[in-house]
PyMOL CGO cylinders between C-alpha atoms (Angstrom):
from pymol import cmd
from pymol.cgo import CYLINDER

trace = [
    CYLINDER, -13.60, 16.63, -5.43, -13.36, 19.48, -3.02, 0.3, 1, 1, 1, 1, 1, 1,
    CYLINDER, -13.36, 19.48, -3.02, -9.76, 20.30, -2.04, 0.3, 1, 1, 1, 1, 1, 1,
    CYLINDER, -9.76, 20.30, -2.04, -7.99, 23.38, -0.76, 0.3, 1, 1, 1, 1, 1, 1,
    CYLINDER, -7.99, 23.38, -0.76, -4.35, 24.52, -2.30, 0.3, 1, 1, 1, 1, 1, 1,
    CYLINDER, -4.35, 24.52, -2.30, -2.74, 23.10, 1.37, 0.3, 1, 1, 1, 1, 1, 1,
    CYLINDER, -2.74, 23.10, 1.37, -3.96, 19.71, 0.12, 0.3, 1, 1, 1, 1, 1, 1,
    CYLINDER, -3.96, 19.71, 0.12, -1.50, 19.43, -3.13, 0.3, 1, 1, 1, 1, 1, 1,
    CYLINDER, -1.50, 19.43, -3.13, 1.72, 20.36, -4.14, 0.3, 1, 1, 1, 1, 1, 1,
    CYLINDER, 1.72, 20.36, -4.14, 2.72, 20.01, -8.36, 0.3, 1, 1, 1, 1, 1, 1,
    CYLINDER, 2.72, 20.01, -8.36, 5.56, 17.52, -9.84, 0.3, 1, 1, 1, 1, 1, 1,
    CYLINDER, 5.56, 17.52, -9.84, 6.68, 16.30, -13.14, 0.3, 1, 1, 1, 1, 1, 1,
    CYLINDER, 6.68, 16.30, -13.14, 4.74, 13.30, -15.07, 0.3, 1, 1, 1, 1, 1, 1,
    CYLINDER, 4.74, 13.30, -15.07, 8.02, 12.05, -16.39, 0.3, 1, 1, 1, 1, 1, 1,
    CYLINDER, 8.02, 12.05, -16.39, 11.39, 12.70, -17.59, 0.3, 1, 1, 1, 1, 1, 1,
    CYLINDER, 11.39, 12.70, -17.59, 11.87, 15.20, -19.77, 0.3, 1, 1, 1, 1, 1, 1,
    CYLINDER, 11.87, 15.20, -19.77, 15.35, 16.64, -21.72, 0.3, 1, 1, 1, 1, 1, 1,
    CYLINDER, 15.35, 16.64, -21.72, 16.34, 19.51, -23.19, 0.3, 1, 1, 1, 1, 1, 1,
    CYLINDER, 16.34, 19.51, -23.19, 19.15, 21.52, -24.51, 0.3, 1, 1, 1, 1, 1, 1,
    CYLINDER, 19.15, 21.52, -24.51, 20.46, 25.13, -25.36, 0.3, 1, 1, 1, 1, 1, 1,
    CYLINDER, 20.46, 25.13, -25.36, 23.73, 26.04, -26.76, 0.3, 1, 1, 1, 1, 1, 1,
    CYLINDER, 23.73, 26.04, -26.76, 25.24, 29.77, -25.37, 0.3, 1, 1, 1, 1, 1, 1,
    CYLINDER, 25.24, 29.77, -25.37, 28.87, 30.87, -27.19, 0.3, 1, 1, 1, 1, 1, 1,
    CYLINDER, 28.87, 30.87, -27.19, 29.86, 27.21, -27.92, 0.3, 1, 1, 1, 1, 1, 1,
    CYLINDER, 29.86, 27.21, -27.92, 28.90, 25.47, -24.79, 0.3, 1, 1, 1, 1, 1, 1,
    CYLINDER, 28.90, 25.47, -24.79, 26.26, 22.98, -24.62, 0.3, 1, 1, 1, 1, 1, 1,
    CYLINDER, 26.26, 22.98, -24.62, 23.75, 22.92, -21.41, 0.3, 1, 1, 1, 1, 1, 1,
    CYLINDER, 23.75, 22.92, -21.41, 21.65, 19.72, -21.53, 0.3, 1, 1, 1, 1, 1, 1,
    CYLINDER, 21.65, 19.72, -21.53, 19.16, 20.34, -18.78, 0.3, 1, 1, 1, 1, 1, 1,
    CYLINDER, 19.16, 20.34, -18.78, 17.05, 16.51, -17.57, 0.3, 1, 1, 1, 1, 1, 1,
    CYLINDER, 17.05, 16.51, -17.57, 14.12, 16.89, -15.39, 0.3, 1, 1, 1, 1, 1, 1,
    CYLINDER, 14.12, 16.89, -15.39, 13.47, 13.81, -13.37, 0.3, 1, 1, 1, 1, 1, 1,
    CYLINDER, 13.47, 13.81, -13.37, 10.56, 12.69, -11.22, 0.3, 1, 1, 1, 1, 1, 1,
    CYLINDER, 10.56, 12.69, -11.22, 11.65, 11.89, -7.76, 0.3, 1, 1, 1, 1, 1, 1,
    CYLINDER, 11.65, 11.89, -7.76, 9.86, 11.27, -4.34, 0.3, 1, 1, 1, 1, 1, 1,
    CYLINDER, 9.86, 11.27, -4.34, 12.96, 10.95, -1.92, 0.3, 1, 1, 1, 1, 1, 1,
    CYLINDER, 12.96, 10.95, -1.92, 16.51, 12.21, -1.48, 0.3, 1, 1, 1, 1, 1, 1,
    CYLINDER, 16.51, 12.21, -1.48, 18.03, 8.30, -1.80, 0.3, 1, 1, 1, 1, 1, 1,
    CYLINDER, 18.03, 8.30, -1.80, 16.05, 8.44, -5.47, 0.3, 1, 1, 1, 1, 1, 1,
    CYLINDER, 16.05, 8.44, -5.47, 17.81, 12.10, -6.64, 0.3, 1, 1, 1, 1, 1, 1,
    CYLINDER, 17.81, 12.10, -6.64, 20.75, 10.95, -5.99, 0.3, 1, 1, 1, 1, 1, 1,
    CYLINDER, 20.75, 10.95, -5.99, 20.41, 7.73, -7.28, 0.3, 1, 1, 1, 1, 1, 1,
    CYLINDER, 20.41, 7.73, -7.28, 19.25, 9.50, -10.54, 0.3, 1, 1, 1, 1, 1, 1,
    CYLINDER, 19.25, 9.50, -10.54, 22.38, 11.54, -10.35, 0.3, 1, 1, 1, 1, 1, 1,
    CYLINDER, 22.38, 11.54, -10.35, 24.92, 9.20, -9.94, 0.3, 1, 1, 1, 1, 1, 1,
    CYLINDER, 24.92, 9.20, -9.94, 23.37, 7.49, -13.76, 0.3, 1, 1, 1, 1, 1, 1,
    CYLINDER, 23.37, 7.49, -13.76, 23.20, 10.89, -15.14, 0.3, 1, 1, 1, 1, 1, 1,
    CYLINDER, 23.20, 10.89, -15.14, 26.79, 11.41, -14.15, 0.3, 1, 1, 1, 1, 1, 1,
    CYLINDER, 26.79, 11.41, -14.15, 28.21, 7.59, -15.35, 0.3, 1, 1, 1, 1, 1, 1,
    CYLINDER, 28.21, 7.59, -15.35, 25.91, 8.58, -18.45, 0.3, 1, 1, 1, 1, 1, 1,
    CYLINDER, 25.91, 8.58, -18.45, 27.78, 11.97, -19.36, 0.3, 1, 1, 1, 1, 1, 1,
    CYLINDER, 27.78, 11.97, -19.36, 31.28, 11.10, -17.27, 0.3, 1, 1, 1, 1, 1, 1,
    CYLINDER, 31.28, 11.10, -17.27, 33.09, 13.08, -19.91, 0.3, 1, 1, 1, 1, 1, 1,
    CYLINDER, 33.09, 13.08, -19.91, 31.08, 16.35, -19.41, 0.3, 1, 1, 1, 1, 1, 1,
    CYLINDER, 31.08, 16.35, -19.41, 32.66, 19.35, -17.70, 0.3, 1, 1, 1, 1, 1, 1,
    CYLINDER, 32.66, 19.35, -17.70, 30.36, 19.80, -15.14, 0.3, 1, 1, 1, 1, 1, 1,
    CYLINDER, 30.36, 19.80, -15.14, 27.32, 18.32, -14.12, 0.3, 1, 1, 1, 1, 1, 1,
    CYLINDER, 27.32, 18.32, -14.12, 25.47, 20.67, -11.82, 0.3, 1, 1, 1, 1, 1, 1,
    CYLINDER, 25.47, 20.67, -11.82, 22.16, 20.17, -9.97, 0.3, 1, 1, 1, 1, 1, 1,
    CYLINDER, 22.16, 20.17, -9.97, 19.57, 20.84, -7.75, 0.3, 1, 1, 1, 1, 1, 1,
    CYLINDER, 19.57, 20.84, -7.75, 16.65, 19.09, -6.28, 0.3, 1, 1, 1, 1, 1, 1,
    CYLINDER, 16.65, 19.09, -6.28, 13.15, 19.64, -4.50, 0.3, 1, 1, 1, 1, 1, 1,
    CYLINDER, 13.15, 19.64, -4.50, 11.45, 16.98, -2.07, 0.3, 1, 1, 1, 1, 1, 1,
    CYLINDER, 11.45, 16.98, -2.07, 7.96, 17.19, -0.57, 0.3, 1, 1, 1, 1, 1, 1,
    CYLINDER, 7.96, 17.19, -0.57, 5.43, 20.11, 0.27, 0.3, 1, 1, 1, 1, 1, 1,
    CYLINDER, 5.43, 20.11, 0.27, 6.96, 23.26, -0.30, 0.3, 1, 1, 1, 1, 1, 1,
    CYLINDER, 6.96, 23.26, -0.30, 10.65, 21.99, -1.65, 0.3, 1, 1, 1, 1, 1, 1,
    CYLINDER, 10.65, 21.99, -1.65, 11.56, 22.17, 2.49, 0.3, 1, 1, 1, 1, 1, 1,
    CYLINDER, 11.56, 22.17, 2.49, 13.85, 19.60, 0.89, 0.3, 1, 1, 1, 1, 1, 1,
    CYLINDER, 13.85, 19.60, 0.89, 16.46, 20.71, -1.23, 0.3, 1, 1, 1, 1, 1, 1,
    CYLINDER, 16.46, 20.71, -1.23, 20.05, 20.65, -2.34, 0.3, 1, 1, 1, 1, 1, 1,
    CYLINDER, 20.05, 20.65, -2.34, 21.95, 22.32, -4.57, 0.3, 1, 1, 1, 1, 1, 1,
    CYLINDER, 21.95, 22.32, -4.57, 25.44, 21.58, -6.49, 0.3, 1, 1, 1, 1, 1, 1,
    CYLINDER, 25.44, 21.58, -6.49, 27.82, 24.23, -8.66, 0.3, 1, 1, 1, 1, 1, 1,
    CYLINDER, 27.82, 24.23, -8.66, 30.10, 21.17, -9.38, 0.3, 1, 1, 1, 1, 1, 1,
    CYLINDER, 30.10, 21.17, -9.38, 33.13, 22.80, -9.96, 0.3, 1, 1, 1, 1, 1, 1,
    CYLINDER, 33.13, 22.80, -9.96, 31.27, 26.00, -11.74, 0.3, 1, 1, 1, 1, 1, 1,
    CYLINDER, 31.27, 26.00, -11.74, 31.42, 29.74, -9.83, 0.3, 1, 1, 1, 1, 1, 1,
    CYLINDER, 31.42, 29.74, -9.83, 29.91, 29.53, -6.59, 0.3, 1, 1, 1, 1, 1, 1,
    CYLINDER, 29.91, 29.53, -6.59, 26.42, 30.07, -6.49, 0.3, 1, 1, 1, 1, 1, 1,
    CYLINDER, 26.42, 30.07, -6.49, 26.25, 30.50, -10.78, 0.3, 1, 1, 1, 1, 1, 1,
    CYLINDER, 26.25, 30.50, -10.78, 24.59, 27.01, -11.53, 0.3, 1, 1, 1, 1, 1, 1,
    CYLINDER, 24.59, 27.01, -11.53, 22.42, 25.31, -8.69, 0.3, 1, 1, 1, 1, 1, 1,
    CYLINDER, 22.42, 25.31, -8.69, 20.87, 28.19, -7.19, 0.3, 1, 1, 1, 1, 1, 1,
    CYLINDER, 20.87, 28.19, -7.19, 19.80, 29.43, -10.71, 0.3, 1, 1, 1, 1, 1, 1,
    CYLINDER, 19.80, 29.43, -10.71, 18.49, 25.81, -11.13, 0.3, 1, 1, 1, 1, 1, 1,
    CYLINDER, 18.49, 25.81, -11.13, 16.75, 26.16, -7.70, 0.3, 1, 1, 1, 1, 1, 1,
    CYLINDER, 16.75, 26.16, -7.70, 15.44, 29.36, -8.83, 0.3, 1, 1, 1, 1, 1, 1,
    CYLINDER, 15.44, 29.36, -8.83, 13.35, 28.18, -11.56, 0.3, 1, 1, 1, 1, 1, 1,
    CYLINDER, 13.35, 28.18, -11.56, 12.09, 25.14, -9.76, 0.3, 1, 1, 1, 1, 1, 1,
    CYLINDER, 12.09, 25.14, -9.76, 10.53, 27.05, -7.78, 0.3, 1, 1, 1, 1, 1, 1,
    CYLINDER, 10.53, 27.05, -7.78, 9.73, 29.35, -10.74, 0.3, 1, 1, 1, 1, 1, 1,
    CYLINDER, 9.73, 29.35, -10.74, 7.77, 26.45, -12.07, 0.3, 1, 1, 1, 1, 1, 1,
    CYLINDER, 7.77, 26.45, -12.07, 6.18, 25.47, -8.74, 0.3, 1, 1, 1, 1, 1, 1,
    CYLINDER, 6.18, 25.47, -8.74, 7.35, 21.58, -9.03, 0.3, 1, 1, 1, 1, 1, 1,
    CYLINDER, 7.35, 21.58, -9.03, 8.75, 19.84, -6.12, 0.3, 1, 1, 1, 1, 1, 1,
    CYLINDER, 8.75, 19.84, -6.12, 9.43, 15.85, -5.96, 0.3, 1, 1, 1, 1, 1, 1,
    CYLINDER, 9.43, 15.85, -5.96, 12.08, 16.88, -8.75, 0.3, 1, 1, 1, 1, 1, 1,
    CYLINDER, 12.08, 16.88, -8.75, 15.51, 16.55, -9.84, 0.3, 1, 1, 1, 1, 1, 1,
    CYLINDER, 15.51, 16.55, -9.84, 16.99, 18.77, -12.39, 0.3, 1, 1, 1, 1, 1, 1,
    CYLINDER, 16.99, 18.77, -12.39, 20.63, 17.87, -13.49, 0.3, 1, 1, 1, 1, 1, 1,
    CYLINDER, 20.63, 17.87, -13.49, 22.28, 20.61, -15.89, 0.3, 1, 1, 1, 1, 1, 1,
    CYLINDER, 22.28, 20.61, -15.89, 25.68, 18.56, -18.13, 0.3, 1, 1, 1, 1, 1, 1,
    CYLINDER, 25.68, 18.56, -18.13, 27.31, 21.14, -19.22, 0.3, 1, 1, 1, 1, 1, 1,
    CYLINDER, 27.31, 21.14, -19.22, 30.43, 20.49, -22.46, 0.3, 1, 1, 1, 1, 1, 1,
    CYLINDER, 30.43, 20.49, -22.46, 32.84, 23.40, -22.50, 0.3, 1, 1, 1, 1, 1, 1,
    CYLINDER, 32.84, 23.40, -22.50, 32.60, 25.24, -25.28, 0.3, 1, 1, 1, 1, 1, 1,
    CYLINDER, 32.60, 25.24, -25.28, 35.83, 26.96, -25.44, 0.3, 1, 1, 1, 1, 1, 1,
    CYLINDER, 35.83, 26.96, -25.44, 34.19, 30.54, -24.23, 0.3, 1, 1, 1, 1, 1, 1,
    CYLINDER, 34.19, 30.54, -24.23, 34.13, 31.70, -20.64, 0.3, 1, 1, 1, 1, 1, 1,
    CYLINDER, 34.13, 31.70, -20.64, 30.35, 33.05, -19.81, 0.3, 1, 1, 1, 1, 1, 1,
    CYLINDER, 30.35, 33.05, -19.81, 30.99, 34.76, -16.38, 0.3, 1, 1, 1, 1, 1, 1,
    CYLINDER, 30.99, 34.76, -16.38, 28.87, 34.32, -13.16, 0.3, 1, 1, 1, 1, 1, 1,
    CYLINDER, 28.87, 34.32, -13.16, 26.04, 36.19, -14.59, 0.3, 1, 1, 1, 1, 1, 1,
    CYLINDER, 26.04, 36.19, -14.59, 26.00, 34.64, -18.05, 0.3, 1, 1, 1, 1, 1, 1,
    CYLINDER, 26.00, 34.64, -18.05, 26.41, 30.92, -16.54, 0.3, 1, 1, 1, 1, 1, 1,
    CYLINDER, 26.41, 30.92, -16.54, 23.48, 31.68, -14.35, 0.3, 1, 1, 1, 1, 1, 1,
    CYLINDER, 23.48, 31.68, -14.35, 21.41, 32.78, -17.23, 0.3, 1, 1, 1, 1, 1, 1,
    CYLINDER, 21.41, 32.78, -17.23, 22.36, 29.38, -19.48, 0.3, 1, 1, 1, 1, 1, 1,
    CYLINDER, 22.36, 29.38, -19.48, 21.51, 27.09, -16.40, 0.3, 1, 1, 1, 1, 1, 1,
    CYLINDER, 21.51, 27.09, -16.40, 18.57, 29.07, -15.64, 0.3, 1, 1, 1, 1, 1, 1,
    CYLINDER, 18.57, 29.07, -15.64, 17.31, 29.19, -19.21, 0.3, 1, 1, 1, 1, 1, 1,
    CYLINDER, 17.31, 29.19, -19.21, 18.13, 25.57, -19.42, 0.3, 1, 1, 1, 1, 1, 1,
    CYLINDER, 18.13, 25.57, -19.42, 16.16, 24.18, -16.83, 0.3, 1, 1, 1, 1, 1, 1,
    CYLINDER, 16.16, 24.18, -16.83, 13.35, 26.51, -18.00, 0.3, 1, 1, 1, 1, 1, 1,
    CYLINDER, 13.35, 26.51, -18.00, 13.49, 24.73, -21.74, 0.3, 1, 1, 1, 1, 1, 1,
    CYLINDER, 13.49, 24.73, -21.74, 13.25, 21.24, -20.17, 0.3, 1, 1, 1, 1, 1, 1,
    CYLINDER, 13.25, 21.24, -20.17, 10.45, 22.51, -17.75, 0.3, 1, 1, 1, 1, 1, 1,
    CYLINDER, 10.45, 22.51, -17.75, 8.70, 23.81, -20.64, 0.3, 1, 1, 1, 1, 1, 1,
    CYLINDER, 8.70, 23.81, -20.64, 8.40, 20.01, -21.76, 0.3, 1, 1, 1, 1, 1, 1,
    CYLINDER, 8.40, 20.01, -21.76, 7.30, 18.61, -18.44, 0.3, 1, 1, 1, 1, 1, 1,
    CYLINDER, 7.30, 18.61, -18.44, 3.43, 17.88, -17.74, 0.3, 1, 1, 1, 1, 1, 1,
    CYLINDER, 3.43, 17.88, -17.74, 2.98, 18.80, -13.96, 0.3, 1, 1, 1, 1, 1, 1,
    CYLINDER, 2.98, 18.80, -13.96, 0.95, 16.32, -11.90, 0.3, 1, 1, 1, 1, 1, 1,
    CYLINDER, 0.95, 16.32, -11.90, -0.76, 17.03, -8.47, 0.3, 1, 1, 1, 1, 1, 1,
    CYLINDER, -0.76, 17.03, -8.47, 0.37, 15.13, -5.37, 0.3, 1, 1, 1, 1, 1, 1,
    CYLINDER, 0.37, 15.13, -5.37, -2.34, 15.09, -2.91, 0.3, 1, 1, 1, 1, 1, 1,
    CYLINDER, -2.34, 15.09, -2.91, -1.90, 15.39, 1.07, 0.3, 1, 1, 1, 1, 1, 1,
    CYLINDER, -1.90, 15.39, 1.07, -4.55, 12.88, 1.90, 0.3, 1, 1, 1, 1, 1, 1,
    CYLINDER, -4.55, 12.88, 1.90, -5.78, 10.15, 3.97, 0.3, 1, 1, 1, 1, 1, 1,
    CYLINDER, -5.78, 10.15, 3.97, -7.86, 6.44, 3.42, 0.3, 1, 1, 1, 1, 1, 1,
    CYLINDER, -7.86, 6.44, 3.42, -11.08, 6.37, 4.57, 0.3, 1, 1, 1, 1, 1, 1,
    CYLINDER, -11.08, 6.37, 4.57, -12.59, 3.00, 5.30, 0.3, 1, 1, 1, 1, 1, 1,
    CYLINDER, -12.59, 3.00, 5.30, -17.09, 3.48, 5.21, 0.3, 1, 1, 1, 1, 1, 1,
    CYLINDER, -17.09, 3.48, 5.21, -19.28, 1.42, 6.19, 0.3, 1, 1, 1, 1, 1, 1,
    CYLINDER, -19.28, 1.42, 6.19, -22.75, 1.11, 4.76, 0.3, 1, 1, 1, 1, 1, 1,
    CYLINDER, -22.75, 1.11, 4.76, -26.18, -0.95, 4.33, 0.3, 1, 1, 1, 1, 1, 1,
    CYLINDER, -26.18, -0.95, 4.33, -27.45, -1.49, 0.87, 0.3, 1, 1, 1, 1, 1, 1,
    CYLINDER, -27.45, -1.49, 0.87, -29.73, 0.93, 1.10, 0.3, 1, 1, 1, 1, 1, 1,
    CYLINDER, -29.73, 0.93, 1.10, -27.59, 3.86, 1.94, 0.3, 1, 1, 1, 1, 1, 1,
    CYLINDER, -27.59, 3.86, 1.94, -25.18, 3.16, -1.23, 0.3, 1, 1, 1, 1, 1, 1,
    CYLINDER, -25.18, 3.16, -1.23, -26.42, 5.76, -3.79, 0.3, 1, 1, 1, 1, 1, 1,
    CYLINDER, -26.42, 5.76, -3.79, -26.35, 8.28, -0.50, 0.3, 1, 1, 1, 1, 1, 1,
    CYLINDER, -26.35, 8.28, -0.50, -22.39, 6.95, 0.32, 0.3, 1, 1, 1, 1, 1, 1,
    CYLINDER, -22.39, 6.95, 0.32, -21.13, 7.16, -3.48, 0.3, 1, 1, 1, 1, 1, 1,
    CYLINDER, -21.13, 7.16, -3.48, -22.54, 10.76, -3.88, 0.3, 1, 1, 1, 1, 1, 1,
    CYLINDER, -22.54, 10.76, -3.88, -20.58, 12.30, -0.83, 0.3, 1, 1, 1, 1, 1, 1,
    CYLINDER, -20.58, 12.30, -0.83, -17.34, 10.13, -2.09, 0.3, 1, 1, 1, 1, 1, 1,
    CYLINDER, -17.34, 10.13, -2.09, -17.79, 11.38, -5.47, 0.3, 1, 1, 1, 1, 1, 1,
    CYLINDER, -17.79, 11.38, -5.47, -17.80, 14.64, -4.45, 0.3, 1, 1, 1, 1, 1, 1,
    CYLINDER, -17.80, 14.64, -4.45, -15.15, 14.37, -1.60, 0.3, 1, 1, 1, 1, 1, 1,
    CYLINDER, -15.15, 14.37, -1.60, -12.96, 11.55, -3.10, 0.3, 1, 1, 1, 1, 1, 1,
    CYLINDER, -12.96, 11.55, -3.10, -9.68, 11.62, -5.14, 0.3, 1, 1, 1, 1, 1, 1,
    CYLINDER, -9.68, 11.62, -5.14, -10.41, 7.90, -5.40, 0.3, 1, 1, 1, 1, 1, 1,
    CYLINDER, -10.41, 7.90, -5.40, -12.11, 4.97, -4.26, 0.3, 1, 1, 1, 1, 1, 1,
    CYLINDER, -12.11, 4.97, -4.26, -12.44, 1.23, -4.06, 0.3, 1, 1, 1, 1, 1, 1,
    CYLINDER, -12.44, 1.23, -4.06, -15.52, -0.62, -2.86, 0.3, 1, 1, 1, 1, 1, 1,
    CYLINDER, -15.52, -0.62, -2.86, -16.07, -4.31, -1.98, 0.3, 1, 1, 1, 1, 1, 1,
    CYLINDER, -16.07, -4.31, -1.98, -20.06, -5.52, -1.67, 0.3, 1, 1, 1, 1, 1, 1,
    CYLINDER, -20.06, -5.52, -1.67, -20.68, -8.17, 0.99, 0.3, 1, 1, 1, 1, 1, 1,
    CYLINDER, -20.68, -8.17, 0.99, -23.19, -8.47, 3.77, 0.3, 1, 1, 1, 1, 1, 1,
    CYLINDER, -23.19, -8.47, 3.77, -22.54, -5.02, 3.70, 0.3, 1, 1, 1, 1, 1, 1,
    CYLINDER, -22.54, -5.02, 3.70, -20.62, -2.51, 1.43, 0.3, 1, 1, 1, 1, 1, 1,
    CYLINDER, -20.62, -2.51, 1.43, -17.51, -1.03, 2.23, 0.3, 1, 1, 1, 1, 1, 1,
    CYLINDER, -17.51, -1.03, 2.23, -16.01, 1.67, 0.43, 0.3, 1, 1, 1, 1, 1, 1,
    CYLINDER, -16.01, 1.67, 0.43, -12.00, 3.04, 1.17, 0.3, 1, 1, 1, 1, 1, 1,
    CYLINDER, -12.00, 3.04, 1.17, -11.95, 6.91, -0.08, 0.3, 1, 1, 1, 1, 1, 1,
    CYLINDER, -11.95, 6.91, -0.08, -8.68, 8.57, -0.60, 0.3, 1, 1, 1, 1, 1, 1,
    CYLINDER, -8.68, 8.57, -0.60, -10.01, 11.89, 0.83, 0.3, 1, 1, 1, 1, 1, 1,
    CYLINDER, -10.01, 11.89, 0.83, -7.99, 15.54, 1.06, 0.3, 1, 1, 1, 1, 1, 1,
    CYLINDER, -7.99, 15.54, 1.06, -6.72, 16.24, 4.34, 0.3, 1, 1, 1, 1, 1, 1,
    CYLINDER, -6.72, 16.24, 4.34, -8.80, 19.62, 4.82, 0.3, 1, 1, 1, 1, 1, 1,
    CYLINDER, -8.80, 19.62, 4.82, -11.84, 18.44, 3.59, 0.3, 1, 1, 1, 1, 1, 1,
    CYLINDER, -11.84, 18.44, 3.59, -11.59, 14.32, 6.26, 0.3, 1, 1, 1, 1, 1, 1,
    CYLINDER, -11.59, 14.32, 6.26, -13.66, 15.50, 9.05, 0.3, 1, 1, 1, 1, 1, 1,
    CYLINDER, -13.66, 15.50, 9.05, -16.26, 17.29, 7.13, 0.3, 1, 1, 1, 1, 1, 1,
    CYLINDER, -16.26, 17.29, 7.13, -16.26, 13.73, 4.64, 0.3, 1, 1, 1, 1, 1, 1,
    CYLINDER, -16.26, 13.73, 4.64, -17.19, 11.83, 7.76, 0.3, 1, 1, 1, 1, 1, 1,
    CYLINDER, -17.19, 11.83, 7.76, -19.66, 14.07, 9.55, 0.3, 1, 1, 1, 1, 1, 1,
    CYLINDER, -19.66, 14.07, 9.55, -21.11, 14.53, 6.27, 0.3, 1, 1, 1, 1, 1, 1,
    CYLINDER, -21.11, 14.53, 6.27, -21.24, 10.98, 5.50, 0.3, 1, 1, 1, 1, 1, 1,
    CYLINDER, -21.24, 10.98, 5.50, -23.22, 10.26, 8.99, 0.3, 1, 1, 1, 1, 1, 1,
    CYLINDER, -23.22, 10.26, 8.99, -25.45, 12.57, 9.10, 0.3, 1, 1, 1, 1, 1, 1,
    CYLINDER, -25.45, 12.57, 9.10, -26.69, 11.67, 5.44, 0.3, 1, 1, 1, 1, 1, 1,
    CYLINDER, -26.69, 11.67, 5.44, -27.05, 8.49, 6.50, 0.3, 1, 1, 1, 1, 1, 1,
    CYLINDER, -27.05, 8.49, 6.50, -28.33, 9.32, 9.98, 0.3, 1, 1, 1, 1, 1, 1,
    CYLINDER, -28.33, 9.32, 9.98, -25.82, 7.19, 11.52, 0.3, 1, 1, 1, 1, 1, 1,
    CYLINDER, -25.82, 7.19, 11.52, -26.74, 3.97, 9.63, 0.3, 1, 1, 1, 1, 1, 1,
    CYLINDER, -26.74, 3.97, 9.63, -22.81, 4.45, 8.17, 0.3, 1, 1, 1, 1, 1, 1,
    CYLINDER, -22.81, 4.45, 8.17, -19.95, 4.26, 9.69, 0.3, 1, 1, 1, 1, 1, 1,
    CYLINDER, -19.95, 4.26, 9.69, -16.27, 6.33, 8.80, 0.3, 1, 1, 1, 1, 1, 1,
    CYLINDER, -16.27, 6.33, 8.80, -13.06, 6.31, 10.27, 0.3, 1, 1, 1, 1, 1, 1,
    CYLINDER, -13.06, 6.31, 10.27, -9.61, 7.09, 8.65, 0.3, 1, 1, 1, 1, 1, 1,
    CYLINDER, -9.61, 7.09, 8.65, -7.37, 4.08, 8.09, 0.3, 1, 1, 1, 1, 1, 1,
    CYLINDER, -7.37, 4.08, 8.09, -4.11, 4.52, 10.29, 0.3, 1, 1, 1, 1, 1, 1,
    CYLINDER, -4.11, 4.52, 10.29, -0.61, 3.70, 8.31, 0.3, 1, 1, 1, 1, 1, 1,
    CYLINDER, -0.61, 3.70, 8.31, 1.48, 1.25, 9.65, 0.3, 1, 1, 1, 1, 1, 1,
    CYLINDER, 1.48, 1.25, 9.65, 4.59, 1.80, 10.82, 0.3, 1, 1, 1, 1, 1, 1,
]
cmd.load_cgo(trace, "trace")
């Protein structure tokens, strides 16, 4: 499959926990696959019924391409000591379509600004340390059209193009491609002039 970095961003395969102790206090950090902002804090609100009697139960989050999506919470902590540190290493980590929750139990100790950012920071870095990142492609569906004859042509360009495909054989064979956005027009240019024209492409338009 050809691709180019603009065509993928990384997230998390599944949930994932971990936890750290610093000077009596407990920091359990949960990494959780999301893909919206309804979905995080859906997530959070379990998380919190789940640990209600925790001190705090600080976050952050990352949606989409890029984390343009984000949101971060101290939840009663220091200001800026917990989520941007868990923000921080997100990004770090390069994961996006992710929601990391840090429970904190008081342990009796106070840490300060710098050493709370270093527990939630190192924290979210032990349960990121457990994650397998997945790519999540930018692409589009490409419906193609082709005679018998041209199959073994059309399945080499979509094996090298593709991410994945489908194909259905009737009077003719048609094939839908999941195909990297950088790399759509050159799939179907490529795909016609192999075939000289005999084939058809054209990208599959979402509903709305």
């Amino acid at each position: 499959m050809n691709s180019s970095p603009t065509d993928f961003y990384y997230t998390i395969q599944q949930r994932e926990r971990a936890s750290i102790k610093v000077r009596g206090s407990e920091f359990i950090a949960t990494a959780i696959p999301v893909t919206s902002k309804d979905q995080a804090i859906k997530e959070l609100e379990s998380l919190r019924s789940e640990y209600w009697d925790a001190t705090h139960n600080c976050f952050a989050y990352r949606i989409g391409k890029g984390g343009l999506e984000f949101r971060t919470s101290d939840d009663g902590e220091p200001s800026g000591s917990a989520g941007k540190p868990i923000l921080f290493v997100l990004h770090k980590y390069d994961v996006s379509d992710i929601l990391m929750v840090i429970t904190r139990y008081y342990g009796g100790t106070k840490l300060g600004v710098g050493g709370l950012a270093r527990a939630y920071s190192d924290a979210s870095s032990a349960a990121l340390e457990l994650c397998v990142k997945l790519p999540v492609y930018s692409a589009k569906d490409i419906r193609v059209m082709c005679i018998y004859e041209d199959v073994a042509i059309v399945r080499r360009i979509i094996d090298t193009y593709a991410i994945n495909s489908d194909s259905e054989y009737r009077d003719a064979v048609e094939f839908i491609a999941r195909i990297p956005e950088s790399q759509c027009e050159s799939f179907m240019n490529e795909i016609i002039s192999a075939t000289s024209g005999r084939a058809g492409a054209m990208i599959i338009q979402a509903e709305d």
